[in-house]
C-alpha positions in Angstrom: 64.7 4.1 -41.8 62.5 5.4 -39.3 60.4 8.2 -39.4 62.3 10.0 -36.4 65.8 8.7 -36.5 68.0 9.3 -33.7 71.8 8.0 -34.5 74.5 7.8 -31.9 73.5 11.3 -30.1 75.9 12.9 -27.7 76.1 15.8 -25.6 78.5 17.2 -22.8 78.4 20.8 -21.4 82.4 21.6 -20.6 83.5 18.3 -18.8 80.3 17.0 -18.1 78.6 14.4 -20.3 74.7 14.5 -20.2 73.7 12.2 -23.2 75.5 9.5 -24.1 75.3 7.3 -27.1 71.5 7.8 -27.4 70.0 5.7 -30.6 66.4 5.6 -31.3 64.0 5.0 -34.2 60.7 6.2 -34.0 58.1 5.4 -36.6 55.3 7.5 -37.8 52.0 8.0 -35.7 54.3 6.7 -33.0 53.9 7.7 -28.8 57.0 7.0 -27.4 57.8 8.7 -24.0 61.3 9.1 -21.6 61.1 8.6 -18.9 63.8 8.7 -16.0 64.8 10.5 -12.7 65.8 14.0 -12.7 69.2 15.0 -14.1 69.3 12.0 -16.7 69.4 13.3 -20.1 66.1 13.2 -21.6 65.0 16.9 -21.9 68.6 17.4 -23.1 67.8 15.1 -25.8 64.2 16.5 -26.2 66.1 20.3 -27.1 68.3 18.3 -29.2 65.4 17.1 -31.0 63.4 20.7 -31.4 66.7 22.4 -32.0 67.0 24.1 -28.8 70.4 22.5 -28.5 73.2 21.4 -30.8 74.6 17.8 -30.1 78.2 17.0 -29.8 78.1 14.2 -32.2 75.3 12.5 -33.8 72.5 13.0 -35.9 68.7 13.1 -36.3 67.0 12.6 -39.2 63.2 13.6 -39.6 61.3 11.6 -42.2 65.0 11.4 -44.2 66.1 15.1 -43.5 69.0 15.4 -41.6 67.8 17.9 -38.7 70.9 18.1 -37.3 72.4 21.8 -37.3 69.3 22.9 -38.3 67.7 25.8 -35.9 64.8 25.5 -34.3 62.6 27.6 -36.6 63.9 25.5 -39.9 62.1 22.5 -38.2 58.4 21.5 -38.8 58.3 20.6 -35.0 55.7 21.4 -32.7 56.2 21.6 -29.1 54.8 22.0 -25.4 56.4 22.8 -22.4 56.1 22.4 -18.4 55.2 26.1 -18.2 52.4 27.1 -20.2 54.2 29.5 -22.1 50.9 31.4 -23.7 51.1 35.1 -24.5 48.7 36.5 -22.0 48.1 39.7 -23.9 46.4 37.5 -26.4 42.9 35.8 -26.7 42.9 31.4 -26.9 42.3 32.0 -30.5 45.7 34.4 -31.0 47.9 32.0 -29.1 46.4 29.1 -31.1 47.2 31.0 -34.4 50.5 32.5 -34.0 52.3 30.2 -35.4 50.3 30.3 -38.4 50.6 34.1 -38.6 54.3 33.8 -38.4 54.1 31.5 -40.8 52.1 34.2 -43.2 49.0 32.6 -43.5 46.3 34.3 -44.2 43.4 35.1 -42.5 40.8 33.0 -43.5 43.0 29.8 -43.8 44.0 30.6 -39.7 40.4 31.0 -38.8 39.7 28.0 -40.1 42.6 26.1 -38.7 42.3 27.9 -35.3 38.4 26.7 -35.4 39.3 23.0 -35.7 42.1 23.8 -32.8 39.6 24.4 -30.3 37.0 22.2 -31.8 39.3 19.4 -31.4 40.3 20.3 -27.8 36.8 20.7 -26.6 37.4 25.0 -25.8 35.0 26.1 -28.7 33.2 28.8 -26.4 36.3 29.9 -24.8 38.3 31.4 -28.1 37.4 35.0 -26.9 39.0 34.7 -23.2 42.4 35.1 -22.3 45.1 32.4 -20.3 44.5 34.5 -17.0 40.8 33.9 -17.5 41.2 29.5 -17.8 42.1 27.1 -15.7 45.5 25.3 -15.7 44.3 22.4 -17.5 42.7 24.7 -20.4 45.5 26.8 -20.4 47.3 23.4 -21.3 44.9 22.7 -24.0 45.6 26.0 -25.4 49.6 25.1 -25.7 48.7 22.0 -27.4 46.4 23.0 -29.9 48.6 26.3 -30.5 51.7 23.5 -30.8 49.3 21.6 -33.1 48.3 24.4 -35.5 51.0 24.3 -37.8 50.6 20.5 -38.6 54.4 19.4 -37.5 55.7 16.6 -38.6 56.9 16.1 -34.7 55.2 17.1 -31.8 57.5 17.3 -28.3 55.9 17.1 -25.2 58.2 18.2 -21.9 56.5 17.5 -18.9 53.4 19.0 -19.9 51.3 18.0 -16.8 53.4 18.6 -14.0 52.1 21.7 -12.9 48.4 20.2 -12.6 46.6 18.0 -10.0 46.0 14.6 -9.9 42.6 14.3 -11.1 43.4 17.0 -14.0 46.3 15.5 -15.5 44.4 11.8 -15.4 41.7 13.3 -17.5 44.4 15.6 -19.9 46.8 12.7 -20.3 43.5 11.0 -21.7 42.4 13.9 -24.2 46.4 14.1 -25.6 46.4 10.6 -26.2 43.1 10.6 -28.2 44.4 13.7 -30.0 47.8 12.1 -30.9 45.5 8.9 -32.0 43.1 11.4 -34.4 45.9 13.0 -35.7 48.0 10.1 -36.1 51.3 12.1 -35.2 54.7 10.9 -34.3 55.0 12.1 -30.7 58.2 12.5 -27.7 56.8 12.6 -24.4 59.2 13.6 -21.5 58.2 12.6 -18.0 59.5 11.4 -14.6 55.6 9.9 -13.8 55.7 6.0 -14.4 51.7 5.9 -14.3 51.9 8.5 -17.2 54.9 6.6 -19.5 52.7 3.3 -18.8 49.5 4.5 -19.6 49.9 6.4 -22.6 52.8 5.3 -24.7 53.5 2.7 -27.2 56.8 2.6 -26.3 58.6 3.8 -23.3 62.9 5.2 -22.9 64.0 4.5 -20.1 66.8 6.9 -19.2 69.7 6.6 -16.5 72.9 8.8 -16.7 72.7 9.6 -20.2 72.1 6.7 -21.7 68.9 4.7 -22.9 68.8 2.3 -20.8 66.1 0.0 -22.5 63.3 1.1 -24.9 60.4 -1.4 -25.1 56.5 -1.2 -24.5 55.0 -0.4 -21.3 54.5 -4.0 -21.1 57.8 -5.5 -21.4 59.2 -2.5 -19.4 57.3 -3.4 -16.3 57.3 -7.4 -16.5 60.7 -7.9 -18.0 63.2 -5.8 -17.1 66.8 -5.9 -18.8 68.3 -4.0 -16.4 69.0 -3.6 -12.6 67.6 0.1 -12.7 64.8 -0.4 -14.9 63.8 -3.2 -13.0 64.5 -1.5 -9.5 63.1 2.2 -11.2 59.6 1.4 -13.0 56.7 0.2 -10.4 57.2 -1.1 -6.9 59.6 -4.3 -6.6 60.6 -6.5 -3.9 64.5 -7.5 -3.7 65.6 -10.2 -1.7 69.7 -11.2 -1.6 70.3 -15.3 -2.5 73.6 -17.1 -2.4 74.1 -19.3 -5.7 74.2 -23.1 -4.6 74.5 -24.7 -8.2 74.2 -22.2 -11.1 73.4 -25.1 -13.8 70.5 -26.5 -11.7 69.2 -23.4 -10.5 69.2 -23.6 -7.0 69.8 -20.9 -4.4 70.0 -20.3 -0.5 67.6 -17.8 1.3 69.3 -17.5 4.3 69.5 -20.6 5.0 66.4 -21.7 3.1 66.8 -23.9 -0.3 65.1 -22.2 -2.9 65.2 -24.0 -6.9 64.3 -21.5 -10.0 64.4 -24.5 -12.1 66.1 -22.9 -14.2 70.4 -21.8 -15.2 71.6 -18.8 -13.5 74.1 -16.2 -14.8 76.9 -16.1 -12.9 78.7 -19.0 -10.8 77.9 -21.4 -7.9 79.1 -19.1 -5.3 78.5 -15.8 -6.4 75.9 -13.9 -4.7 72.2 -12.8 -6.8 69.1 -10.7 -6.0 65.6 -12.4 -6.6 63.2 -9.6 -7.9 59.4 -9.8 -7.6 56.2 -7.4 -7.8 54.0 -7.4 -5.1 51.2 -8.6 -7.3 52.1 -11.7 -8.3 53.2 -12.6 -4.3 50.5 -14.8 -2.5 49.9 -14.6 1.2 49.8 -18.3 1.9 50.5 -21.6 0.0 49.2 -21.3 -3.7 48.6 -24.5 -6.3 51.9 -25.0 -8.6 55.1 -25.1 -8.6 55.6 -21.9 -6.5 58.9 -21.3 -3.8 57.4 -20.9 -0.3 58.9 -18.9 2.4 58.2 -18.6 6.0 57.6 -15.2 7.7 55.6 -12.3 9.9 53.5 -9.8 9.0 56.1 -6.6 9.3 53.4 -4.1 7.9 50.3 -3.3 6.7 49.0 -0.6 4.4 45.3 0.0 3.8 45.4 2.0 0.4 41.7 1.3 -0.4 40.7 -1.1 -2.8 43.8 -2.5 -2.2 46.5 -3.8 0.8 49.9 -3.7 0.9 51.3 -6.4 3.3 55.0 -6.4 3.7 56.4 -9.9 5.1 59.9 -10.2 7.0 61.3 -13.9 5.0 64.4 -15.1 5.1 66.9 -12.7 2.7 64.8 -9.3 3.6 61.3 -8.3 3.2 58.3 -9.1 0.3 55.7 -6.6 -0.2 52.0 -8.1 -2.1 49.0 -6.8 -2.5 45.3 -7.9 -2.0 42.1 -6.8 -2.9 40.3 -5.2 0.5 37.3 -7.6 1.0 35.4 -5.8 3.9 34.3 -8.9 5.7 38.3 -10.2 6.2 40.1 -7.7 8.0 43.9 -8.1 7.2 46.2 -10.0 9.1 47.7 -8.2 12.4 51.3 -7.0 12.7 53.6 -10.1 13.7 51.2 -12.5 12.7 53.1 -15.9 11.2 52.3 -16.6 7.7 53.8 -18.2 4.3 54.0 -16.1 2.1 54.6 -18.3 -2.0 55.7 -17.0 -5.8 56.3 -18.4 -8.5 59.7 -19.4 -9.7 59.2 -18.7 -12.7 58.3 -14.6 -11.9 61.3 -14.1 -10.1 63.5 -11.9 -12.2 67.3 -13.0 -11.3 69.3 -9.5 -11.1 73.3 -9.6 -10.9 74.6 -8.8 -7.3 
């Protein structure tokens, strides 16, 4: 059994059904993030989880307790929300040690604790100030280390950079995941940032009406998708529609350009398909290998820095790649004929 075990989870509010047959098996020291568009069940389950909210059939199971219909304060659970939440009429090193005073610890043992805390988050100095006098990314740190204080067995993590900038939450995403890696605990991180699930988990949920759609590592998530809306939801991807010429062989119309997979298709000869490929692995021009070809123009181009985004009108709709900028070859100019080549065997085949 796993060390976070999530069996057959439901919830509905009234008529409406929010999670929906949720399993999941996390094991200890684990990251494993949700991640999904808004409205799609994972803070649901995330409450579920800390005890915010009681399921409507299921159970979880931490380290072999059943957690279920426990309340939230029963649980050895540790968690940090979207908003702050720190008391501002008390210092960094109050916040940090309320839970240990609730917990009636005494003083020494939460000076101690509350001095590792902010030794461990890099705030040493700053134990005397209070959250009006920080920053939003040390006022962050401070939730943390105060979720942290109590050693849960489970620490929950809901969105936590949200409310920050870009540069902040690249640098705070780094310093949680080397604190999760130190402390070696099992950790739920809820998001709706791909870059973030990616980057940080070991394995990533991906959630879509309720249900868990596919759980794998960031990895697998990206490159092999087992569904239509993981493959359409996680990183850019280019779609193009194909009629099915002979399912056994492989082989497909583009408009009215013959395209072989070398490979079986689902379906039937017939049947209509979608081709799915990331822009990286398209080539602008004719590459060595076994690769399908198309003809096209140049529809668009995107400078984006170190690298370009062409888009490319083929036959079936549109292909998006990327190149490195090289500042001695300007890119191509709008309308400009080109060939644009992939290889078969990187085109996901998605069911119509």
């Amino acid at each position: 059994m796993a060390f976070l075990d999530i069996q057959h989870l439901e919830k509905s509010f009234g008529a409406m059904h929010v999670v929906k047959d949720f399993n999941l098996g996390v094991e200890k020291g684990e990251f494993v993030s949700f991640l999904g568009p808004s409205g799609c069940g994972k803070t649901t389950v995330l409450r579920m989880v800390a005890g915010f909210e009681t399921p409507t059939s299921g159970a979880i199971r931490i380290d072999g307790q059943d957690m279920t219909c426990l309340p939230a304060n029963r649980r050895n659970i540790g968690m940090v929300f979207q908003a702050y939440a720190l008391f501002p009429n008390l210092t960094v090193e109050e916040n940090i040690g309320f839970g240990l005073k609730v917990a009636g610890e005494g003083k020494v043992a939460i000076r101690s604790r509350v001095g590792e805390m902010l030794e461990l988050i890099g705030l040493r100095q700053l134990g005397s100030r209070y959250p009006f006098q920080l920053s939003g990314g040390q006022q962050q740190r401070v939730a943390l280390a105060r979720a942290l204080a109590p050693r849960p067995q489970v620490l929950l993590l809901d969105e936590p950079l949200s409310a920050l900038d870009a540069k902040i939450r690249i640098s705070l995403r780094e310093e949680i995941r080397r604190i999760q890696r130190d402390l070696g605990i099992t950790t739920i991180f809820v998001t709706h940032d791909q870059e973030e699930a990616l980057s940080m988990s070991d394995r990533v949920v991906v959630m879509h009406q309720g249900i868990a759609d596919q759980v794998a590592t960031p990895f697998e998530i990206y490159n092999r998708p087992t569904t239509r809306f993981v493959a359409q939801f996680v990183g850019t991807l280019n779609l193009l529609e194909a009629n099915v010429v002979d399912a056994a062989a492989g082989k497909v119309l583009l408009g009215e350009v013959p395209v072989s997979l070398n490979r079986p298709l689902p379906g039937r000869t017939g049947e209509r398909i979608s081709l799915a490929a990331r822009p990286e692995i398209v080539t602008l021009g004719r590459s060595d290998g076994d690769h399908v070809v198309l003809a096209g123009r140049i529809a668009d181009v995107h400078f984006l820095g170190s690298v370009i985004r062409i888009r490319v009108a083929v036959e079936g709709g549109h292909l998006s790649l990327d190149t490195f900028n090289q500042p001695d070859r300007p890119p191509p100019s709008l309308g400009t004929p080109v060939e644009v080549s992939v290889s078969h065997r990187d085109l996901l085949v998605l069911a119509a």
